[in-house]
C-alpha positions as CSV (number, residue, x, y, z in Angstrom):
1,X,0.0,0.0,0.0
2,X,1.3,3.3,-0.9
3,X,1.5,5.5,2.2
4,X,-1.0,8.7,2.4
5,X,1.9,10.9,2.7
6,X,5.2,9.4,1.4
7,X,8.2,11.7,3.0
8,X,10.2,12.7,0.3
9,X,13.6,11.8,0.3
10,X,16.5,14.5,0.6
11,X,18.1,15.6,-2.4
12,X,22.0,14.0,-2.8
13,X,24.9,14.1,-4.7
14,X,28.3,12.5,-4.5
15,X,29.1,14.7,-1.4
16,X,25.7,13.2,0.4
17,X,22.4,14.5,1.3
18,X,22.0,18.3,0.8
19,X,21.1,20.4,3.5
20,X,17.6,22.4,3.8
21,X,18.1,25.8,1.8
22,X,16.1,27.7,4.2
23,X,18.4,25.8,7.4
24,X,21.1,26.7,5.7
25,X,20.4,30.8,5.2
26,X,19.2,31.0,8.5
27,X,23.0,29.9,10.5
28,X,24.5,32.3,7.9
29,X,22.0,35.4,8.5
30,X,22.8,34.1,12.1
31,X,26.9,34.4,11.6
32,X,26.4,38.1,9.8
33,X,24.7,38.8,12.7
34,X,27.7,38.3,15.1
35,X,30.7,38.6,12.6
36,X,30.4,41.7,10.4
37,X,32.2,44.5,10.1
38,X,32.4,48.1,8.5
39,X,35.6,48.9,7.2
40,X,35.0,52.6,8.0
41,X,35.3,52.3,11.0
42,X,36.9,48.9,12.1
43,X,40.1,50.2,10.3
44,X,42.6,53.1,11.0
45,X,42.7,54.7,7.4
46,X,44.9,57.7,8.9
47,X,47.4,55.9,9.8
48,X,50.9,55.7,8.4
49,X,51.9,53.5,6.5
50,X,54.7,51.6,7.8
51,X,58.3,51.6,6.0
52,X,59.7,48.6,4.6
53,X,56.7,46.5,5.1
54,X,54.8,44.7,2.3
55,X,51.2,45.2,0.4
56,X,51.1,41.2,-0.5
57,X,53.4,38.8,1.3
58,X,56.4,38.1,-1.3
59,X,56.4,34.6,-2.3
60,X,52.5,35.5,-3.5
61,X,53.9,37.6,-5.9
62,X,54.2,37.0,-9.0
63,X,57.2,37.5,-10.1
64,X,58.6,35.5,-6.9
65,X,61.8,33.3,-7.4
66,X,62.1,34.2,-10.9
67,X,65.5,35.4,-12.8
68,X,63.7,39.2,-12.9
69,X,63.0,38.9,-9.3
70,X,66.6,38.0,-8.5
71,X,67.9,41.2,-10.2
72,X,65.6,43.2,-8.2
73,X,66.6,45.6,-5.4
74,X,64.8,45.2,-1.8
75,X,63.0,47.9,-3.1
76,X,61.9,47.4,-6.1
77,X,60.6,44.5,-4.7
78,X,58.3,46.3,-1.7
79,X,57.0,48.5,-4.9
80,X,56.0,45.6,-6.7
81,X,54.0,44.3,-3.9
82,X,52.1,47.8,-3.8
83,X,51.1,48.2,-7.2
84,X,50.0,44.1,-7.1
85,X,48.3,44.5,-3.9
86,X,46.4,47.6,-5.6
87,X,45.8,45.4,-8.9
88,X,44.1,42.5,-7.1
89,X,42.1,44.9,-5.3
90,X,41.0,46.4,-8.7
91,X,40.0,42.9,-10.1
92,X,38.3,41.8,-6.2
93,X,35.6,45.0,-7.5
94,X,35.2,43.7,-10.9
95,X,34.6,40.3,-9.5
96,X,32.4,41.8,-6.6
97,X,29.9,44.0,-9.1
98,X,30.0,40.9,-11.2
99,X,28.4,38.9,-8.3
100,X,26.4,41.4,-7.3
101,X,24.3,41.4,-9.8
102,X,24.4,37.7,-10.7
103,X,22.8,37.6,-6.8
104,X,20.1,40.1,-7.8
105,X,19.1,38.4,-10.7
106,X,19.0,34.6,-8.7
107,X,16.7,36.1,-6.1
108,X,14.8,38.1,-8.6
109,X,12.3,35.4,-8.6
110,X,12.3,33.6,-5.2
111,X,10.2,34.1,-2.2
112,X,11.0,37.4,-0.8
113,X,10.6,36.8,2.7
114,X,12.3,33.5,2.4
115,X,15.7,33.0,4.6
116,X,17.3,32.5,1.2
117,X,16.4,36.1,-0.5
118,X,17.4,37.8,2.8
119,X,20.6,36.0,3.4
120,X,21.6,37.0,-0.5
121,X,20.6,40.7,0.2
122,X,22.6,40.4,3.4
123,X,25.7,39.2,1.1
124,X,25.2,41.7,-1.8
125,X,25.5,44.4,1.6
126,X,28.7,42.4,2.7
127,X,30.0,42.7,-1.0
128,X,29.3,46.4,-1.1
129,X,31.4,47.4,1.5
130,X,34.0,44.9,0.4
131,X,34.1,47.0,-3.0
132,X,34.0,50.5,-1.0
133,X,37.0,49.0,1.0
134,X,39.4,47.7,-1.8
135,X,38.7,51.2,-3.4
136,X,39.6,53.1,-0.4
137,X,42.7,50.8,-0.3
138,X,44.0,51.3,-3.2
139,X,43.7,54.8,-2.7
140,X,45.4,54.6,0.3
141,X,48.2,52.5,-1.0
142,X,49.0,55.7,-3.9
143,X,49.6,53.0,-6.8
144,X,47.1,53.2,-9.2
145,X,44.0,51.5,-10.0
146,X,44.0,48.4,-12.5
147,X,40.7,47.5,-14.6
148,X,40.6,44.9,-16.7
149,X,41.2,44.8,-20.5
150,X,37.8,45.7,-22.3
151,X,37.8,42.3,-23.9
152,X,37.3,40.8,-20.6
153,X,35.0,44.0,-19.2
154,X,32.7,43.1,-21.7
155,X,32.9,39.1,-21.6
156,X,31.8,39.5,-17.9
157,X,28.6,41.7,-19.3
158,X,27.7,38.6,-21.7
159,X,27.9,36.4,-19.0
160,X,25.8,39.1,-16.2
161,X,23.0,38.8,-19.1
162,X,23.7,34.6,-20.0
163,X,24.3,32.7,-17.0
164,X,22.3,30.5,-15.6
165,X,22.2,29.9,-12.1
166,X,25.0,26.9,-12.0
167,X,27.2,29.1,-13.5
168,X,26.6,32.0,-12.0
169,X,27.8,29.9,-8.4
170,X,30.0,28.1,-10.0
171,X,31.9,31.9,-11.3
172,X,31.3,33.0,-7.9
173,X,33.4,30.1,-6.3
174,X,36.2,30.7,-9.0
175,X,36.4,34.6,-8.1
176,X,35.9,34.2,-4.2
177,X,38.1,30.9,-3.2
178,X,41.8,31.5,-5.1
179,X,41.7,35.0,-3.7
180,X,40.5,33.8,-0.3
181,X,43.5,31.2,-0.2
182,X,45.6,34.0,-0.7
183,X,44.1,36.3,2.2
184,X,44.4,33.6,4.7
185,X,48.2,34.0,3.9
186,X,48.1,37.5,4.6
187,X,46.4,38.7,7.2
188,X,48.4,36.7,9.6
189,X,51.8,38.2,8.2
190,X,53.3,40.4,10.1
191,X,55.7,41.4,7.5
192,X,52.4,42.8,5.9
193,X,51.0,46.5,5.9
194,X,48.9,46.6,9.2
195,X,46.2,48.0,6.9
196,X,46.0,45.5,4.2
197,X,46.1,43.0,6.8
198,X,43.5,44.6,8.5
199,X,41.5,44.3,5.0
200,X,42.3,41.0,4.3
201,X,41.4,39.7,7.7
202,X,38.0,41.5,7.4
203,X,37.3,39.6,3.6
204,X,38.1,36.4,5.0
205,X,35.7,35.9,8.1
206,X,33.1,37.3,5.7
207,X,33.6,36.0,2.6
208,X,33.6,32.3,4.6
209,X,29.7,32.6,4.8
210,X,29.6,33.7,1.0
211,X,31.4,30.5,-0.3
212,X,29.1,28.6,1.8
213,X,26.2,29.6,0.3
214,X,27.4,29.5,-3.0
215,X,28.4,25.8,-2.2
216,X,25.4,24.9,-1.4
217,X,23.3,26.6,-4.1
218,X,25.9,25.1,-6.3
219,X,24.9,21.6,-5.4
220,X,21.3,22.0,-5.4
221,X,21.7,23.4,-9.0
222,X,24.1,20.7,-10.4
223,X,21.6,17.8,-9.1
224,X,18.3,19.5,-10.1
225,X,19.4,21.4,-13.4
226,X,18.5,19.6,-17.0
227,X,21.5,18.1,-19.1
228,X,22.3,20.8,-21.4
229,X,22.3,23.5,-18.7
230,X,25.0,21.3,-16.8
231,X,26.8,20.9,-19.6
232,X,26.9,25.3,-20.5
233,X,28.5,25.6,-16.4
234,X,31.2,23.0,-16.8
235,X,31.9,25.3,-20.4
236,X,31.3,28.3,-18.5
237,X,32.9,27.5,-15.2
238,X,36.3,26.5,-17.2
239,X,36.4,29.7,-20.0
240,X,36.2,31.6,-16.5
241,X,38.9,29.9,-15.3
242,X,40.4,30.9,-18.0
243,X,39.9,34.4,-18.3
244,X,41.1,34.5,-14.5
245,X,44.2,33.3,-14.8
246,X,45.0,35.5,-17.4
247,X,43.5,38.8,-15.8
248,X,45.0,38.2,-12.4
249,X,47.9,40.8,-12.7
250,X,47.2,43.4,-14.9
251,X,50.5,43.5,-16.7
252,X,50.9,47.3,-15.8
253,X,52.2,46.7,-13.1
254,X,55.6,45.7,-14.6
255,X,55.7,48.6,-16.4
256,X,55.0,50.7,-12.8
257,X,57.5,49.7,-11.3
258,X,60.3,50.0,-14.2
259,X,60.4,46.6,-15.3
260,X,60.1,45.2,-19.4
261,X,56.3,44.3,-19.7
262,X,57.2,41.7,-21.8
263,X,59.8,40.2,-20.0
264,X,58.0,39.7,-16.7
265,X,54.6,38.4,-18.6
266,X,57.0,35.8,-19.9
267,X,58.7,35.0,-16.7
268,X,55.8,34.5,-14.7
269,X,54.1,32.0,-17.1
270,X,56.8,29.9,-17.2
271,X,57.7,30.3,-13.5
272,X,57.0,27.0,-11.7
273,X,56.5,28.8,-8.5
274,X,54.0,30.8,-9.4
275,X,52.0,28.1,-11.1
276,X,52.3,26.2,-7.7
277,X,50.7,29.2,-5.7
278,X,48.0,29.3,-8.2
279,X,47.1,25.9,-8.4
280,X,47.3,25.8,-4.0
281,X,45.2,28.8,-4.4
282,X,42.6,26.8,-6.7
283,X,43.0,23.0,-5.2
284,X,40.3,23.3,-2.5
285,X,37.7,24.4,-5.2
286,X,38.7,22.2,-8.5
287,X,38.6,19.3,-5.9
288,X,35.0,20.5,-4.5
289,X,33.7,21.3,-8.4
290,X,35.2,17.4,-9.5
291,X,33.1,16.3,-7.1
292,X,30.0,17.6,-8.0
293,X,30.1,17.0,-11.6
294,X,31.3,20.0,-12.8
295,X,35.1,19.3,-14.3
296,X,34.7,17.0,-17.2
297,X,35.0,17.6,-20.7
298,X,35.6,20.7,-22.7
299,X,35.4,22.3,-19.2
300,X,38.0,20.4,-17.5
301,X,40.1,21.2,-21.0
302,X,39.7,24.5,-20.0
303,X,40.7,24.8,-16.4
304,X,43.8,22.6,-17.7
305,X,44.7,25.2,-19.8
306,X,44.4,28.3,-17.5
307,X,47.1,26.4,-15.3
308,X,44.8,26.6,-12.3
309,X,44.3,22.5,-12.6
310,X,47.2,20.5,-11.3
């Protein structure tokens, strides 16, 4: 006999049963509660900054342990850092408006007094003041700011007006989880800029409730979402990864700090180091997206050839 009211069974994929949406929104409204902050005021923006300390910790740089690096003076170096500290905050915006309105447009048609809509409104605030804070940073810091090219400005406003919702999580992951590897470095540096670690530390705590819910949505989309629109994120998810790795250092920043534009682009794509950092930077999230379904095919091809694979 078939009962009255059969209990349905919990969505799963290879990582298990996946947790209640509206359970899940509530810890994290829950967390913003107790652990946010407003970089206005949290941080000492009058301060000085502090002489012969670094913007980025040195082995994160780029040009780290290569032949041009070696040639360098001590502070050529520090200058470096500065105008790459100011460059990664420049492409943390892009990334940041990018998601913003990839979170409007997911909630656009949800319940709006669900857990879910208010804990993506709570983030989209969280990501505002992220964006205010890397611009008053890099203002602070005196190097200049560093968009990206317009080829990949206006890739990002194809994909703001073609993504679906898998791939509009699974491009959040990719722009929120390398950096956040790298910010974990930092903040505990003391060699570091009291300031930027002061920024760093305040992205991290808050950014850790961001990647949850994007993890979570991810899932739910990748085990309810039709063939073909699986198939368009693993594309997606791996020309982004593309486009990342190529867009991380804007390569003005050679030219900043007096070195051959050329030359450095060169060194740093075949320095072995650097590839290492990236692909530490990107394990904990290609090994999550395998997982789930999302690295095969052309897709894994991709993230294979941006380097950020291992």
């Amino acid at each position: 006999m078939t009962p009255s009211n059969p209990v349905a069974s919990p969505l799963r994929d290879a990582l298990g049963p996946l947790k209640d949406r509206e359970q899940v929104a509530l810890r994290l409204l829950e967390s913003s509660a107790r652990h946010s902050f407003d970089p206005d005021t949290e941080l000492d923006w009058e301060a000085p900054l502090e002489d012969g300390k670094w913007f980025w910790p040195p082995e994160l740089l780029s040009l780290y342990d290569t032949p041009l690096w070696r040639t360098m003076s001590e502070e050529q170096r520090l200058e470096l850092s500065r105008h790459e500290a100011a460059s990664l905050a420049s492409l943390g915006i892009w990334f940041e408006l990018i998601l913003m309105q990839l979170l409007v447009r997911h909630v656009y048609d949800k319940p709006l007094t669900s857990s879910h809509v208010r804990y993506a409104l709570t983030e989209i605030a969280d990501e505002c003041r992220h964006s205010k804070m890397f611009a008053r940073l890099i203002e602070r810091g005196g190097a200049p700011a560093y968009p990206v090219t317009p080829l990949h400005h206006n890739l990002a406003r194809i994909l703001k007006t073609v993504s679906t919702t898998p791939g509009s999580f699974a491009c959040t992951l990719l722009g929120e989880e390398i950096l956040d590897h790298m910010q974990r470095l930092t903040f505990p540096d003391e060699r570091v800029q009291t300031l930027v670690r002061g920024v760093t530390r305040i992205h991290v705590v808050e950014e850790a409730r961001h990647v949850r819910y994007a993890r979570e949505e991810l899932r739910r989309q990748m085990v309810g979402c039709p063939r073909w629109e699986a198939g368009l994120t693993r594309l997606s998810c791996g020309e982004a990864a593309r486009v990342f790795s190529v867009a991380f250092v804007n390569p003005a920043v050679y030219t900043n700090v007096g070195l051959d534009r050329r030359e450095a682009v060169a060194q740093v794509r075949a320095s072995g180091h650097r590839r290492e950092v990236m692909q530490a930077g990107a394990k904990r999230l290609t090994d999550f997206l395998d997982d789930i379904g999302v690295m095969r095919g052309v897709g894994r091809r991709l993230w294979r050839a941006s380097g950020l694979l291992a």
